[in-house]
C-alpha positions as CSV (number, residue, x, y, z in Angstrom):
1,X,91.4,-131.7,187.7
2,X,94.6,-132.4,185.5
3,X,94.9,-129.3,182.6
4,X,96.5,-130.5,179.1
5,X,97.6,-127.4,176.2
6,X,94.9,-127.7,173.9
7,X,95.5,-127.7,169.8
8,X,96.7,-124.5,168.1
9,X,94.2,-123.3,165.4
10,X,97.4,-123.6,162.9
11,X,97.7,-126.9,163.6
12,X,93.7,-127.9,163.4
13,X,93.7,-126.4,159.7
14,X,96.8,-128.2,158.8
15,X,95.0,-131.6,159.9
16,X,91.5,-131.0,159.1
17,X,91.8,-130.3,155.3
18,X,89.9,-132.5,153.3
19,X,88.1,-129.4,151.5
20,X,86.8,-127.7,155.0
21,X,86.9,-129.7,158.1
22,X,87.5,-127.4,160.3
23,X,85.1,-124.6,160.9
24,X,86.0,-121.3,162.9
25,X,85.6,-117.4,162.4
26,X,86.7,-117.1,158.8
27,X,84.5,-120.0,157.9
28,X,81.7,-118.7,160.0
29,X,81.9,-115.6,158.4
30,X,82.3,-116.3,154.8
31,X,79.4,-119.1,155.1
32,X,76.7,-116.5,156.9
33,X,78.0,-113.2,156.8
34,X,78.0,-113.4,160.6
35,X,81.4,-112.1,162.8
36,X,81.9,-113.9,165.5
37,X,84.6,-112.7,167.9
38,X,86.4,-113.8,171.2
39,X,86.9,-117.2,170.1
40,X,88.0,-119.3,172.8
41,X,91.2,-121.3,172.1
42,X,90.7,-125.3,170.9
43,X,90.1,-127.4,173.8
44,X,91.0,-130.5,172.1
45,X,95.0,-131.7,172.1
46,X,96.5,-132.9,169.1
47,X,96.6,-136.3,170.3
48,X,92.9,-135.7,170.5
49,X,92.3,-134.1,167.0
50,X,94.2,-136.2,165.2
51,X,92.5,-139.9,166.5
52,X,89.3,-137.7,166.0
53,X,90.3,-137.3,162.3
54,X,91.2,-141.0,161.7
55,X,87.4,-141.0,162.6
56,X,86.3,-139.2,159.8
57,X,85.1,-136.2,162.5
58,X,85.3,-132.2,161.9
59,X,86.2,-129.4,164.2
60,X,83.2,-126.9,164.7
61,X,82.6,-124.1,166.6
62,X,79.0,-122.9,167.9
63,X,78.0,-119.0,167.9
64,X,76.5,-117.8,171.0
65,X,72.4,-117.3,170.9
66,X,72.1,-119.1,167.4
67,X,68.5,-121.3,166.8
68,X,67.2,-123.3,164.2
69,X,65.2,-120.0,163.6
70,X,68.2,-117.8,163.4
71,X,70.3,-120.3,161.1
72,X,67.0,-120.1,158.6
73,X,67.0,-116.3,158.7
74,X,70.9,-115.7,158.4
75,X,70.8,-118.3,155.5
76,X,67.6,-116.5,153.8
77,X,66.8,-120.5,153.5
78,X,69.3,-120.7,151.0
79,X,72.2,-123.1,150.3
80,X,75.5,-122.2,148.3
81,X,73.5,-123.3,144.9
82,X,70.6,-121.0,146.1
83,X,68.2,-124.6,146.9
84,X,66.5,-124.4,150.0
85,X,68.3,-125.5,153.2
86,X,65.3,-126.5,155.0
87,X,62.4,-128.1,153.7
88,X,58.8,-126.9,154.7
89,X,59.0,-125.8,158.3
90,X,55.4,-125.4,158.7
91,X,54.3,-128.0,161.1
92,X,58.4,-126.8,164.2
93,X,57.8,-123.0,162.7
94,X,56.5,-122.7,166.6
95,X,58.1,-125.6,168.0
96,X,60.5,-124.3,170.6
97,X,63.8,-126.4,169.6
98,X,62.9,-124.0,166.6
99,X,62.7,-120.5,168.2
100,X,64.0,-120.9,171.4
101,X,66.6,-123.7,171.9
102,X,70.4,-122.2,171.0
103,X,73.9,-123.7,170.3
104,X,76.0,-124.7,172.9
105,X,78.7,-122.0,172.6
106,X,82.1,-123.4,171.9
107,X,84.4,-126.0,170.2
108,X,82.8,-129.2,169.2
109,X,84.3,-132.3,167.3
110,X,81.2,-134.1,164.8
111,X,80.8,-137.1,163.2
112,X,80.1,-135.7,159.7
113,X,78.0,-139.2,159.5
114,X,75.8,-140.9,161.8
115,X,77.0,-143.7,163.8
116,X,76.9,-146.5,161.3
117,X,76.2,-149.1,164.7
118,X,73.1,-146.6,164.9
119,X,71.2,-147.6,162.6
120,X,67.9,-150.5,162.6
121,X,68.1,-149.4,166.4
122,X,65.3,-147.9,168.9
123,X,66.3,-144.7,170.9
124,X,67.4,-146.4,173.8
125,X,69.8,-149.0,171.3
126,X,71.2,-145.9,170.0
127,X,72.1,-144.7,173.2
128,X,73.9,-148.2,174.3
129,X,75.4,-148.1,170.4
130,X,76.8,-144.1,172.0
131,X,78.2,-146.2,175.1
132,X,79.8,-148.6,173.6
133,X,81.3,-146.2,170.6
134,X,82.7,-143.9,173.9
135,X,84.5,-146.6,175.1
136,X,85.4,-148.6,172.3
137,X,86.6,-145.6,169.9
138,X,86.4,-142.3,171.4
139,X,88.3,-143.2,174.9
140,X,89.7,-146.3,173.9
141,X,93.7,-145.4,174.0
142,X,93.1,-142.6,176.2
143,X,91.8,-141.9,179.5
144,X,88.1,-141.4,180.2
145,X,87.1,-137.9,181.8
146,X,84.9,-138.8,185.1
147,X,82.0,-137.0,183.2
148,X,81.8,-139.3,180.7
149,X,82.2,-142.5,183.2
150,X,79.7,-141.1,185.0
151,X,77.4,-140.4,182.0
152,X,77.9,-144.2,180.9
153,X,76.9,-145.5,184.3
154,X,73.5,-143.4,184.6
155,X,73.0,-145.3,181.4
156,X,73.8,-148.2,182.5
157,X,71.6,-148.2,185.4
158,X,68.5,-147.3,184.3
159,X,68.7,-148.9,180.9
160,X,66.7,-152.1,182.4
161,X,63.9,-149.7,183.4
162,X,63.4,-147.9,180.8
163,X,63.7,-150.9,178.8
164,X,60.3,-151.9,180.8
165,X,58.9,-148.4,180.6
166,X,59.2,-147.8,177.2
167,X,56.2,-151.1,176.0
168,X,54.6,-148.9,178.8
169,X,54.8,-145.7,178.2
170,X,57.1,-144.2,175.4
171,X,56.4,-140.8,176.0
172,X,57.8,-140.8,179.6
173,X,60.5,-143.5,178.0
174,X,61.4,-140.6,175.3
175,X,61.4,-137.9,178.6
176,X,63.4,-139.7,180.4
177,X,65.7,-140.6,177.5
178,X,66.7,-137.7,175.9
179,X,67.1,-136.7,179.4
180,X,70.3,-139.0,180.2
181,X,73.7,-137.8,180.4
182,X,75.2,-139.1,177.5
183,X,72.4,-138.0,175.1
184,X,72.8,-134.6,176.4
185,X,76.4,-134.7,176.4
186,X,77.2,-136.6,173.1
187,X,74.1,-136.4,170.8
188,X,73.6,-133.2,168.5
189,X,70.2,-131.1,169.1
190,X,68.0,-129.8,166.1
191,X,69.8,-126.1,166.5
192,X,73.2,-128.2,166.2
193,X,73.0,-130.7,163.7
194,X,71.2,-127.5,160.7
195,X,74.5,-125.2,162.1
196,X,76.7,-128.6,161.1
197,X,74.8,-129.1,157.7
198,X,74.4,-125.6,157.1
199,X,78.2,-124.2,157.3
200,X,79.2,-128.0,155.7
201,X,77.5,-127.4,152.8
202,X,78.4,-123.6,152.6
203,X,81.9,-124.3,152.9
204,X,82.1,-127.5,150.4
205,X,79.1,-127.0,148.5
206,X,78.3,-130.7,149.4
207,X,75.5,-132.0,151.5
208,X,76.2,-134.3,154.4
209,X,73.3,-137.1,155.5
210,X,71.6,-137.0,152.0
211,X,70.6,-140.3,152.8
212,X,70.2,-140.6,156.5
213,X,68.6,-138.7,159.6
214,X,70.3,-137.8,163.2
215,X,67.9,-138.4,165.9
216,X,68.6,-135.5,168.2
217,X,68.6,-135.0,171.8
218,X,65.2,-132.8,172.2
219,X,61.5,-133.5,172.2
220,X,58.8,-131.8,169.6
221,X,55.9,-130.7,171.8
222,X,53.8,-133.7,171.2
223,X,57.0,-136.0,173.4
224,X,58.5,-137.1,170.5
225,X,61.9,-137.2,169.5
226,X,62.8,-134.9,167.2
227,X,65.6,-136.1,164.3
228,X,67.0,-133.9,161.3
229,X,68.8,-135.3,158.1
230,X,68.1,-136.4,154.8
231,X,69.5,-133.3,153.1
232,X,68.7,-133.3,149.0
233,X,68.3,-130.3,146.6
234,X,64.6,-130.1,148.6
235,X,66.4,-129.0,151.7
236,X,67.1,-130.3,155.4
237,X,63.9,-132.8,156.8
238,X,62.8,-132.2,160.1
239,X,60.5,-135.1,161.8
240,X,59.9,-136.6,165.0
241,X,59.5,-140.6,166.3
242,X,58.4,-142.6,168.9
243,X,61.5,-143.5,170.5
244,X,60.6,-147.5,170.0
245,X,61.0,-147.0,166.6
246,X,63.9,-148.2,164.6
247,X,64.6,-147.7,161.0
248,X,68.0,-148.3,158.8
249,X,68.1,-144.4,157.8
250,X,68.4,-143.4,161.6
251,X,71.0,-143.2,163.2
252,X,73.0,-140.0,165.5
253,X,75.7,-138.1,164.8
254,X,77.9,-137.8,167.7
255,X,79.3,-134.7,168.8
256,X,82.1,-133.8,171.7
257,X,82.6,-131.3,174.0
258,X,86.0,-130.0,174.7
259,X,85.4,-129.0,177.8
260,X,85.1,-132.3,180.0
261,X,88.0,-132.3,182.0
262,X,89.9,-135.4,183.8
């Protein structure tokens, strides 16, 4: 395992100042009224943050034991201009990627935009669109944790099958799917991508994916995928598709880990 000196915080506000790019304890704070202490320092190096920049990314860190459910109630439901953040939650209120399904805890760097190569693609398009985006962009000029290789070859193998499966049977195409490696590693779940919108919009009283949705890494109770976006002044829209579907508003926002080592 090789260890590299991650970023100072000083130097992640310095670079990730258009308005608020980065987003750690004083930002948490002042956005939900919510202290967050022992903080772990930035994974990413500066090499790191600063190609992540040039790719229009921000620096986010993910409270412990937050849900969809706790991100409505610290909000009230409320953006900066007192709109509401979440349009009508009646048909997840029970859903558990609502109640039950948390934050990863830690430093994450986000695409504040879905992938445009994303978009007019099926689930399983998206997910080779992630592949090729890992090692065209993210790892291009720097070398690939194993994780990740690994992650990409799972893909890789199986993409044929599920290929077959999913004229089949897309609910076990959608299981399996969201399932994979580099979903779970890269994609954003529901929990994630409100926290994202959420403390954006607090923080720069401007609304990310107005306009598009990211299709998520979890599955509503009925096996479909579950995808989160289109943020006007009627709040975030959650839905759920069939993962053959493939529409030019969905796409994925990716979202990276600090914490894959070499």
């Amino acid at each position: 395992m090789t260890t590299v000196e991650g970023a100072s915080i000083d130097f992640a506000r310095r670079l990730f100042t258009r308005g608020t790019d980065i987003f750690g304890a004083e930002e948490i704070k002042k956005a939900f009224d919510l202290t967050v202490t022992d903080i772990p320092p930035i994974p990413f190096t500066e090499e790191e943050l600063a190609v992540a920049r040039k790719r229009d990314e921000m620096l986010i860190f993910q409270s412990t034991g937050i849900t969809m459910k706790k991100i409505h109630e610290l909000t009230g439901n409320k953006t900066s201009d007192g709109k509401p953040l979440c349009y009508d939650i009646g048909w997840y209120e029970n859903e558990p990627f609502y109640t039950d399904d948390p934050l990863r805890p830690g430093w994450r760097l986000i695409s504040r935009e879905v992938i445009p190569d994303s978009l007019n693609e099926n689930y399983l398009g998206q997910t080779e669109a992630l592949s090729n985006h890992l090692t065209r962009s993210v790892f291009a000029e720097m070398e690939m944790p194993k994780a990740v290789a690994e992650a990409i070859k799972e893909f890789c193998d199986q993409k044929e099958e599920l290929e077959k499966l999913l004229s089949k049977d897309w609910k076990e195409t959608a299981k399996r799917s969201v399932s994979l490696k580099i979903n779970q590693l890269f994609r954003q779940s529901p929990a994630e991508a409100l926290w994202s919108l959420a403390l954006y919009e607090r923080a720069n009283r401007e609304r990310l994916l107005q306009g598009r949705y990211n299709w998520t890494n979890q599955l509503s109770s009925r096996g479909y995928v579950v995808y989160v976006g289109y943020f006007g002044e009627d709040g975030v829209d959650v839905s759920n598709a069939d993962p053959r579907d493939s529409r030019g508003y969905l796409g994925f926002c990716f979202s990276r880990s600090g914490e894959l080592v070499l």
